[in-house]
C-alpha atoms as an extended CHARMM CRD file, in Angstrom:
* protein
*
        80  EXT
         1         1  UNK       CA            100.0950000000      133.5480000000       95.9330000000  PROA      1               0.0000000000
         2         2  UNK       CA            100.5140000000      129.5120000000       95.3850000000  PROA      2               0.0000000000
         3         3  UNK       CA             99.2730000000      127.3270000000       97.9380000000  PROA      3               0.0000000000
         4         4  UNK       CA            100.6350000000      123.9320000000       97.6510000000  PROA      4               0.0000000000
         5         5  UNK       CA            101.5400000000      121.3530000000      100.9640000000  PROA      5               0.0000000000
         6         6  UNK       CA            104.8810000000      121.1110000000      101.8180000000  PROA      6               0.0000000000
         7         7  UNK       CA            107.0210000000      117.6310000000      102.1050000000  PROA      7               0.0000000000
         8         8  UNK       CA            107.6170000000      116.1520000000      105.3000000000  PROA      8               0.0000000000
         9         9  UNK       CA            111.6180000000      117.2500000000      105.5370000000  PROA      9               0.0000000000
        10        10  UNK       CA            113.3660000000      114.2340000000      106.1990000000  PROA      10              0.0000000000
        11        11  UNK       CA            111.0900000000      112.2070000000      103.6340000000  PROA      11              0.0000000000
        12        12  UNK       CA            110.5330000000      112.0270000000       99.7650000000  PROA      12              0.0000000000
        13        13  UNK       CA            107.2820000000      113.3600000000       98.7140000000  PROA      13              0.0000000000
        14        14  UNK       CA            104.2350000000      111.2430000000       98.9010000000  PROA      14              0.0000000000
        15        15  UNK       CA            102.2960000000      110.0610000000       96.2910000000  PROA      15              0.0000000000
        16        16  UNK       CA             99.6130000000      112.2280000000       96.3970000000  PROA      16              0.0000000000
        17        17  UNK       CA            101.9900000000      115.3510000000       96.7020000000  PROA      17              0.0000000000
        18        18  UNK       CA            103.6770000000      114.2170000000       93.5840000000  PROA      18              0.0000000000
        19        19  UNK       CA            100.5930000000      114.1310000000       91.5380000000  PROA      19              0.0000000000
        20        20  UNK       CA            100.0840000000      117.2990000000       92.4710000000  PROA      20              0.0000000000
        21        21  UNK       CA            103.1500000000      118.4920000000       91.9060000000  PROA      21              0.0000000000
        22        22  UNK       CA            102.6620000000      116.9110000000       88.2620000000  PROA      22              0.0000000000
        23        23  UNK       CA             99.0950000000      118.0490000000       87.2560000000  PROA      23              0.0000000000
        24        24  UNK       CA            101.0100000000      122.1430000000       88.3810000000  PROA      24              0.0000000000
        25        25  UNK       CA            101.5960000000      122.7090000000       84.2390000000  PROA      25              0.0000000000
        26        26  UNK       CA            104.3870000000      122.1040000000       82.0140000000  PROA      26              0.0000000000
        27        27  UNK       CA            107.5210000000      120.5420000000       82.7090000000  PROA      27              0.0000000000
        28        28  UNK       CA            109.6130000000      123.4550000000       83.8390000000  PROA      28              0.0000000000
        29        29  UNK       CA            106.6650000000      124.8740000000       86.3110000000  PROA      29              0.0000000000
        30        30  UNK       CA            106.4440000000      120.8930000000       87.4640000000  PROA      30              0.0000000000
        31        31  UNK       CA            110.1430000000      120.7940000000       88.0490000000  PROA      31              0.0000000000
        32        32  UNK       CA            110.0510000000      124.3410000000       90.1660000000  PROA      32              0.0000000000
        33        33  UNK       CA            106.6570000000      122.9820000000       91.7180000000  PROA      33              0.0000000000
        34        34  UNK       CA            108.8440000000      120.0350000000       93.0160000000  PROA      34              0.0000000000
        35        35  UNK       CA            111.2620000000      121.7750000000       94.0620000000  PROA      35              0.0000000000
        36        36  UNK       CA            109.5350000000      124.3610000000       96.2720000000  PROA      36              0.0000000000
        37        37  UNK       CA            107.3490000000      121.0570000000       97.7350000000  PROA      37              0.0000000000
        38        38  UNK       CA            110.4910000000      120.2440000000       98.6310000000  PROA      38              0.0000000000
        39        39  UNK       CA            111.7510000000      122.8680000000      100.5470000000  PROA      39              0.0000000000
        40        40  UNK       CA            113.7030000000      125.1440000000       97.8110000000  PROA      40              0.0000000000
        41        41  UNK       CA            113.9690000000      128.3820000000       97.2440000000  PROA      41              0.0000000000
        42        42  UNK       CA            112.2370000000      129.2320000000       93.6980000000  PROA      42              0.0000000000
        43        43  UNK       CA            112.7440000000      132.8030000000       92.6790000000  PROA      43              0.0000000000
        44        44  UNK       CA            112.1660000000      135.2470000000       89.7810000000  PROA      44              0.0000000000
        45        45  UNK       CA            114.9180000000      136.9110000000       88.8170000000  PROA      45              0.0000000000
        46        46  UNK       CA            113.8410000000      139.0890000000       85.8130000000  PROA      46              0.0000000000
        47        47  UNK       CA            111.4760000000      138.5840000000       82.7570000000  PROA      47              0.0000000000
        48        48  UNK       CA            112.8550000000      140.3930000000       79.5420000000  PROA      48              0.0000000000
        49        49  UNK       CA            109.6840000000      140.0570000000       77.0810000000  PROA      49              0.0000000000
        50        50  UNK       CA            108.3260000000      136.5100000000       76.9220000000  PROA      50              0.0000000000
        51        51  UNK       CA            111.5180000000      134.8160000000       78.8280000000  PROA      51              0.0000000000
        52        52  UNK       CA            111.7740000000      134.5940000000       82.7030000000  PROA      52              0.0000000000
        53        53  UNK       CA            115.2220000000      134.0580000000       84.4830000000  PROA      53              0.0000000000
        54        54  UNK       CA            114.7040000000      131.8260000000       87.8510000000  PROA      54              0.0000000000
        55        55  UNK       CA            117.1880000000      130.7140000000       90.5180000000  PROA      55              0.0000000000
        56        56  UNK       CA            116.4310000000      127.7540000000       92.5610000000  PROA      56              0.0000000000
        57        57  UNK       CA            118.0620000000      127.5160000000       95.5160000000  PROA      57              0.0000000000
        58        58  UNK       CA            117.9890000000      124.9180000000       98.3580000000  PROA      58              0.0000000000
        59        59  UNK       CA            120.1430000000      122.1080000000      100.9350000000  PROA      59              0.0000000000
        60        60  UNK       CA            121.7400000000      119.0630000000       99.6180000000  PROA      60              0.0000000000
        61        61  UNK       CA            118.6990000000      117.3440000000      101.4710000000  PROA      61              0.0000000000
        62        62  UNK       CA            116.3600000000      119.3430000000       99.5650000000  PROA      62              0.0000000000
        63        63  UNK       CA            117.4190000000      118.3240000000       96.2530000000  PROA      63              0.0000000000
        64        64  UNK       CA            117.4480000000      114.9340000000       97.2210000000  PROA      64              0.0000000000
        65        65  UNK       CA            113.9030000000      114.9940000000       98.0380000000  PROA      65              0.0000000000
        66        66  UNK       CA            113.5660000000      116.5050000000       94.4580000000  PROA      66              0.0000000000
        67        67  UNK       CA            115.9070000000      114.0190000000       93.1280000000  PROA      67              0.0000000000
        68        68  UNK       CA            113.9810000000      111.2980000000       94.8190000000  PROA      68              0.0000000000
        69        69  UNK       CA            110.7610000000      112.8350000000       93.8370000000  PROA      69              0.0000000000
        70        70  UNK       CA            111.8620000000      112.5680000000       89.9740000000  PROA      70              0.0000000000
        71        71  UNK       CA            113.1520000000      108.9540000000       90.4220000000  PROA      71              0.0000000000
        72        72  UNK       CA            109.4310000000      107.7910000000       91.8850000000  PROA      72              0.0000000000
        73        73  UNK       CA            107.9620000000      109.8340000000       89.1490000000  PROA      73              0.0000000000
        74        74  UNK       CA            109.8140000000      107.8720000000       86.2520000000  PROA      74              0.0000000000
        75        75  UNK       CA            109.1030000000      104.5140000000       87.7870000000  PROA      75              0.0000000000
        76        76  UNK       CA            105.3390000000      105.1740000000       87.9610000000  PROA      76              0.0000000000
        77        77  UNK       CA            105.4650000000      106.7860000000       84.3570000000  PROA      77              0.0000000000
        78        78  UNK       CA            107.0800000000      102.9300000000       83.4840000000  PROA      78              0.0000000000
        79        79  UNK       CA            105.1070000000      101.3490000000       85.3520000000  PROA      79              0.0000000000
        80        80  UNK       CA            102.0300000000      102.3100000000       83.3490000000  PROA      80              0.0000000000
């Protein structure tokens, strides 16, 4: 079980939530990290050998937090 703190609903995610969100692994478990932090639905679908098949399902408002998340994310990252 993953334990991670969930975004405030009608907000993007906070700083703090992003890092975490960031420091989760590689990209494609930071993307799904984000997007259950943001209120989606992350699921397994099936794993044949070595490759896993995931849905990620979720509200318009949801992926805008995501989207939002990823737009913060890239402006810190240029920041730097």
């Amino acid at each position: 079980m993953t334990t991670h703190a969930s975004f405030d609903a009608g907000k993007a995610p906070a700083d703090g939530q992003l890092r975490d969100a960031l420091d989760a692994g590689d990209d494609l478990n930071r993307s799904f990290t984000l997007a259950r932090e943001a209120g989606m639905l992350v699921t397994l679908d099936g794993r044949i050998v070595r490759e896993k098949y995931q849905s990620v399902a979720g509200s318009p408002n949801a992926f805008r937090r995501v989207a939002q998340a990823l737009r913060n994310a890239s402006l810190q990252a240029s920041a730097r």
